[in-house]
N, C-alpha and C positions, 0 to 999 in steps of 0.2 A: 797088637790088638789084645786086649781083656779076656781073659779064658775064667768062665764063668760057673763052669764045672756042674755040680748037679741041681742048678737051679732050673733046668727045664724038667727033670724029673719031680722037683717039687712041686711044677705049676703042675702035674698030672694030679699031685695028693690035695691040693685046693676045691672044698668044696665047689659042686657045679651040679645044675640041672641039666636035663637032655630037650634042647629048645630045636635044635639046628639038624638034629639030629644022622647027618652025614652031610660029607664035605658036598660045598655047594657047587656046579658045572667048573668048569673051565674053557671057554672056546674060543676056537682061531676067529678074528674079525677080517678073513680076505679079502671079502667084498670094501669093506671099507678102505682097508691097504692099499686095494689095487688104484682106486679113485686118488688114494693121495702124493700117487706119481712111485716112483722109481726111487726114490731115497727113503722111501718109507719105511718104518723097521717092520719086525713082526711085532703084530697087534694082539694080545690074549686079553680077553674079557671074563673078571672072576663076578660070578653070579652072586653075589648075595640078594639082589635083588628078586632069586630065584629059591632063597628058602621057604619052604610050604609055611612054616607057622606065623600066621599071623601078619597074612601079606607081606612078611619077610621084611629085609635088609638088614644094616648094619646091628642097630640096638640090638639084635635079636642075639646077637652073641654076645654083647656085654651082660644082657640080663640073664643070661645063663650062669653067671660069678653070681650078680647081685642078690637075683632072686634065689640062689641059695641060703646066704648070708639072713634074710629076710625071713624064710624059712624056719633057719636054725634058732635066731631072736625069740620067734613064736609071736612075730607080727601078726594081727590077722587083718591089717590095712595099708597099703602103699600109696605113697604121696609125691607127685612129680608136676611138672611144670612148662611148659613151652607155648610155643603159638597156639591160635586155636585148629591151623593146618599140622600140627606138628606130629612127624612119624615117629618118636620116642615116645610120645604120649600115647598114642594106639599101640605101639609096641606092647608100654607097660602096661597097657587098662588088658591087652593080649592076654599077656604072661599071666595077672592076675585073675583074671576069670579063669582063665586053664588050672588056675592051684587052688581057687574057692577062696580069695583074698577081695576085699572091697579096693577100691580104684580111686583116691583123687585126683583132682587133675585142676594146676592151676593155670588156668587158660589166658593169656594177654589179648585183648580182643571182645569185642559185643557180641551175645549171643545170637548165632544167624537164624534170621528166620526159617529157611528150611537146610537143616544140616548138609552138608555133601563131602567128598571123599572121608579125608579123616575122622572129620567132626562125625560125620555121617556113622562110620563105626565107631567109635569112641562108647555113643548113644547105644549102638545094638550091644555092645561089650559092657554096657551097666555101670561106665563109668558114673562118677559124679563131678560136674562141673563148675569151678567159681571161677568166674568171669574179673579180669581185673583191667584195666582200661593199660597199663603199659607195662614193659618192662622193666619199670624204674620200681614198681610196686610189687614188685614178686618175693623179695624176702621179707615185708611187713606183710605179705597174703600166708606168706609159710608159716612163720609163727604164730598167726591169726589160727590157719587150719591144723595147724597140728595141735597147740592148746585146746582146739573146741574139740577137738577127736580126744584131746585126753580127759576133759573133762564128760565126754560122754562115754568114759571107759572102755574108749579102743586103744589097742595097743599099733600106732601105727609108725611105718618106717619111710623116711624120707628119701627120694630116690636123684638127686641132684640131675638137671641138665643135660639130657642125653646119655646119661647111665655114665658118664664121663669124670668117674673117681679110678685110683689105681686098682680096684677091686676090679669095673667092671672093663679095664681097658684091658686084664688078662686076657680075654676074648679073644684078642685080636695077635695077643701071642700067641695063643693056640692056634689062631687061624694062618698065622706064616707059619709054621710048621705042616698044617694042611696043605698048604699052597704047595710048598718045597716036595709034599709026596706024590703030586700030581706032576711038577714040572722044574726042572733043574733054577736056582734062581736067577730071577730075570734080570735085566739090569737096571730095572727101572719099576716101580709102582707109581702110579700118576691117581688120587683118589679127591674128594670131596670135603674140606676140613674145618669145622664150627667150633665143638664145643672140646676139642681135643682129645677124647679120648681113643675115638680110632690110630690116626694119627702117634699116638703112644704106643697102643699096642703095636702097629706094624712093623717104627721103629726100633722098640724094644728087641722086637720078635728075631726082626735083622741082625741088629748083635747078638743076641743070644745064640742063634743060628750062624753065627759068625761068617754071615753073607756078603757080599760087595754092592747087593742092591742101593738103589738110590730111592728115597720114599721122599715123592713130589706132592704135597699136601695146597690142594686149589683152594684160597677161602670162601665161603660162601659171605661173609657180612662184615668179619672182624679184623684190623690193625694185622697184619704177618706179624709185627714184634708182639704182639698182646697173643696171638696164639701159640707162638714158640715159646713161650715164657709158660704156659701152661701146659704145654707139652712137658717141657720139661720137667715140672713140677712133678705131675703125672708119673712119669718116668720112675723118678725119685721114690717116690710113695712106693714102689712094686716090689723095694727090694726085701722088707723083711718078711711077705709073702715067699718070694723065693729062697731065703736064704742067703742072701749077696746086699751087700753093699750099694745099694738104691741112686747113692749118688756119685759111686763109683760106673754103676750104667747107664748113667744119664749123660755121665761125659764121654762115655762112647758112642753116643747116638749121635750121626747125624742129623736137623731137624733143618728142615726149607720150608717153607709156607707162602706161597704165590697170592698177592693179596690185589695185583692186576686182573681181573677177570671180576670182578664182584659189581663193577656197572653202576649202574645209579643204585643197587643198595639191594637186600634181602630180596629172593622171591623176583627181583624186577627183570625181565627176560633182558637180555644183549643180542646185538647181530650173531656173536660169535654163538651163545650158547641158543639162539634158533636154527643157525647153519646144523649144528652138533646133531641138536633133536632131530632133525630133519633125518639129516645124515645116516645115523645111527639106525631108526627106523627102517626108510624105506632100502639100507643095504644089507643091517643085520637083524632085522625085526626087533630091537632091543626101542626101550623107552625108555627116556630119559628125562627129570623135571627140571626147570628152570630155578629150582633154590637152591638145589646140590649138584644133582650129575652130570646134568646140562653143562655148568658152567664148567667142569672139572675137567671133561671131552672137552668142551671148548678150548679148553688150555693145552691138551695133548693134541691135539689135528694144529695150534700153535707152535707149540716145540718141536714138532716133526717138519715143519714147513719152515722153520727157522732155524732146524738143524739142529738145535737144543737135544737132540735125539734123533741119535743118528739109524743109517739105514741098515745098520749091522749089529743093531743090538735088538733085544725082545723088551717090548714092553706090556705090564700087565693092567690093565684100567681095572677096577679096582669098584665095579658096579654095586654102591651102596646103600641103592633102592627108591625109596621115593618115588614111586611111579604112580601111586593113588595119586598123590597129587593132580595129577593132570585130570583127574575127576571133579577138583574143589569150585 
């Protein structure tokens, strides 16, 4: 293994805001354990879902890189992009309202007539919304908005897809190091994986921590080879932040991406990921949505029942939030 020397000290000198601002829970899921029989491993649940800012999860600690970055520019407009449910987009219209930064938001989807969950804050957080009928349209809507914000002399900075460039996926190398001073490493990370940037960070975070974990990344909508490929990309991008050889830690990383579990498509519930919801709820009080963490538990109460994970190791689910959801 890759001994990567003081590139986790470099990720400490990397610009960053205080979004998260202490490590987020960690707790045993017994209740659920007990239910899944006797082969079951130990089940640990990392909270992100449970950071205070801004309804929390995962984005929340990418945009702690970005929104630095954006910062230091002397942006005074941020420009991103997702569904019109999408929790990256309230993330960032979050983040931006808390720094006194204007918010666009390019929304795929008709404007609802009465807003709810996300959409619903997006509206209170002063975002500003342009509506575009698909996702085939989102990089002729970018250049559209950002030209008309330049020509109306805003200086504004473009926030890519889930904050999910090598900048904002440090996040989440930070966050395995979190992880590791709360609890020895596990053997297993089971999480929720789109636009890849989480997914890079944890992997990353594993080698650099020079761990033996396994980071099981559940797709929510895309191809396994099309996200691993952007994983890796990812990966790659991170090294002259650190100091190391980007593509020399990229072929240290293990990348898997489970692309079974995604059902008839985005957002569409499954047996498996309403068993999960169910589940999850009435033994751990935890919620979970049907476009991410739903489906990602649905895949681990899979692996533990299949043995894919076994009853003698620890696994940590890897709770990435989206629970407004269940408001839309």
């Amino acid at each position: 293994m890759t001994t990567f020397g003081t590139a986790l000290d470099r990720l400490g000198s990397v610009p960053r805001v205080s979004l998260v601002a202490e490590p987020t829970p960690l707790q045993e899921a017994t209740r659920l354990r007990g239910i899944l029989g006797a082969n079951a491993p130990r089940i640990l649940v990392k909270r992100d879902d449970a950071i205070p800012f801004g309804f929390g999860g995962n984005k929340v600690r990418k945009l702690e890189f970005v929104l630095a970055d954006v910062l230091a520019g002397g942006a005074d407009t941020v420009v991103t992009l997702g569904g019109i449910q999408s929790n990256h987009a309230r993330a960032t219209a979050a983040a931006a309202a808390k720094h006194g930064l204007r918010c666009v938001i390019i929304a795929n989807g008709t404007a609802p007539e009465r807003p709810t969950g996300n959409a619903l804050l997006n509206r209170l957080l002063g975002a500003e919304i342009e509506y575009i009928a698909s996702r085939e349209e989102r990089a002729a809507a970018t250049r559209y908005v950002m030209e008309r914000l330049e020509r109306a002399g805003r200086k504004a900075y473009f926030v890519p897809l889930g904050a999910s460039t090598s900048l904002g996926a440090l996040g989440f190398v930070a966050a395995v190091g979190e992880l590791l001073a709360q609890e020895p490493a596990p053997d297993v990370i089971v999480h929720a994986s789109s636009s890849g940037g989480t997914q890079a960070g944890l992997v990353a975070g594993v080698a650099l921590h020079n761990a033996k974990t396994r980071v099981l990344g559940v797709s929510a909508d895309d191809p396994a080879t099309q996200i691993e490929t952007v994983v890796r990309t990812i990966v790659s991008g991170m090294g002259h932040r650190l100091g190391i050889d980007g593509d020399v830690l990229s072929a240290e990383c293990s990348i898997t991406v489970d692309d079974t579990h995604v059902g008839d498509g985005y957002g569409v519930p499954t047996a498996a990921s309403a068993e999960a919801q169910e589940l999850a709820a009435r033994n751990e009080s935890l919620f979970v949505d049907h476009t991410y963490t739903a489906k990602a538990l649905g895949a681990l109460l899979a692996y533990v029942r299949s043995g894919r994970i076994g009853r003698d190791e620890t696994v940590v689910f890897w709770h990435t939030g989206g629970q407004v959801g269940l408001f839309a």
